[in-house]
C-alpha positions, 0 to 999 in steps of 0.5 A: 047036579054041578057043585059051585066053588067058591073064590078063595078070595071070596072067601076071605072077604066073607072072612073080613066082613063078619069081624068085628069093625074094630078087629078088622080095622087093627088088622089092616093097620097091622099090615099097612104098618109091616109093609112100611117097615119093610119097605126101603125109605127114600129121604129126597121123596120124604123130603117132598112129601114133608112140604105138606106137613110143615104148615103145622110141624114147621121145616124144622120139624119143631111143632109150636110151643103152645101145645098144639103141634109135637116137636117130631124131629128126630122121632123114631121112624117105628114110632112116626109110622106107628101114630100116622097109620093109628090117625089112618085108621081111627086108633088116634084122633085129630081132624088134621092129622086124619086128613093128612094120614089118609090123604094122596100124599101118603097112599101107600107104604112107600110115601109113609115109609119115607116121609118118616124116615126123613122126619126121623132124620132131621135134627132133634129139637132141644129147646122145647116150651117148658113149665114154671119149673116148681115141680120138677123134683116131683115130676121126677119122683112120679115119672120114675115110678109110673112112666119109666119103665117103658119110656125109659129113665131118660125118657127116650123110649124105645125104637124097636118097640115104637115107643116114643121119644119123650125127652125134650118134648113140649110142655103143653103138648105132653099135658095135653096129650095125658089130659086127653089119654085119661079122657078116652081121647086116645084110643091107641093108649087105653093101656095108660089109664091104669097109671093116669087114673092115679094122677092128680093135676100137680101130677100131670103138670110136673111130669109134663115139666120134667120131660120137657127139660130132658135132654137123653141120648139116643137109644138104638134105632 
C-alpha cells in the first residue's frame, strides 16, 4: 500500500484555516507590516501614489479642520503603515479609507512603503482646528496623568513603537476619534478604554483642545 505525502504548503494552508478568523487576520497583517518596513521607499513613486489620497488629506497632507479628515503630514512613517495596513485588514474602520488601503494603488509592500514615507516627509502642519481654549489647564492636568506616558509629554509619540504624533493635531478630529475608541469603533485601540472609561465630556474635550495647541519636536524616526 503506497503512503501519500502531504504538501508542506498544504500543510500550512490547513494550518491557516483552523485559526480563528481574527488571528489569522493579525497574522497577515503582521507580516504586510514587516515586509513594508523592510522594503526601501522610494518618494518620487510615493508622491504618485499620494495623487489618490489628496481629494480628502489635501497636497499638503493637512486634512480638514471639521474633524473628518487627520493632518497626516510629517506622521511617522511606523505609524502611517501601521493605520493603512490595520484599515486593509479590518483592525480600523472607515469606508474610504478600506477602499483606498485595499485598492491597486496600494497592492503591495513596496506602494505602501512609499506612498508613507513620502507623507512622512512633507512638512508638518501647524496650524490645526483648535477648541474654545477654556479647558486647556484641564486638559493638560488629565493628558498628563492618562496619555502621557505613551504619547509622550509633548504629545509626540513614538517612532519606533508606532505611536502616533498627537501634537498639532485637529480638535475635531481627535474628540472624534476618542469618542469613537470608547464606542468600540476602533478595533485597533481596545487597550485605550481602560483610561477613556473614566473620561467624562469636559475630559474629552480639554484633551482634544490641549493637543491641538502642541507644538512638540520631533522624536527619533
Amino acid at each position: 500500500m503506497t503512503r501519500k505525502t502531504i504538501s508542506p504548503k498544504v500543510l500550512v494552508l490547513s494550518a491557516l484555516l483552523t485559526l480563528p478568523a481574527p488571528a489569522w487576520t493579525a497574522s497577515v497583517a503582521e507580516q504586510k507590516l514587516a515586509a513594508a518596513l523592510g522594503t526601501k521607499a522610494d518618494l518620487q513613486h510615493g508622491a504618485i501614489l499620494f495623487k489618490a489620497c489628496v481629494t480628502c488629506h489635501n497636497s499638503d497632507g493637512s486634512g480638514e479642520f471639521n474633524g473628518d479628515v487627520p493632518a497626516i503630514a510629517g506622521q511617522y512613517q511606523r505609524v502611517l503603515l501601521r493605520q493603512l495596513i490595520d484599515f486593509r485588514y479590518g483592525k480600523r474602520w472607515d469606508v474610504r479609507m478600506e477602499a483606498i488601503a485595499s485598492s491597486h494603488y496600494l497592492s503591495g509592500a513596496q506602494d505602501l512603503a512609499d506612498v508613507a514615507a513620502y507623507v512622512s516627509a512633507l512638512p508638518r502642519f501647524t496650524d490645526p482646528g483648535r477648541g474654545d481654549g477654556q479647558l486647556l489647564a484641564h486638559g493638560m492636568q488629565v493628558y498628563r496623568s492618562e496619555c502621557a506616558s505613551c504619547h509622550g509629554s509633548s504629545g509626540q509619540g513614538d517612532a519606533q513603537k508606532a505611536v502616533p504624533w498627537l501634537a498639532g493635531q485637529h480638535y475635531e478630529y481627535l474628540l472624534r476619534e476618542m469618542y469613537y475608541t470608547f464606542d468600540n469603533r476602533r478595533p485597533n485601540l481596545t487597550n485605550h478604554r481602560v483610561f477613556l472609561d473614566r473620561f467624562t465630556r469636559p475630559d474629552y474635550q480639554s484633551v482634544a483642545d490641549y493637543l491641538s495647541g502642541l507644538i512638540s519636536a520631533p522624536s527619533d524616526q
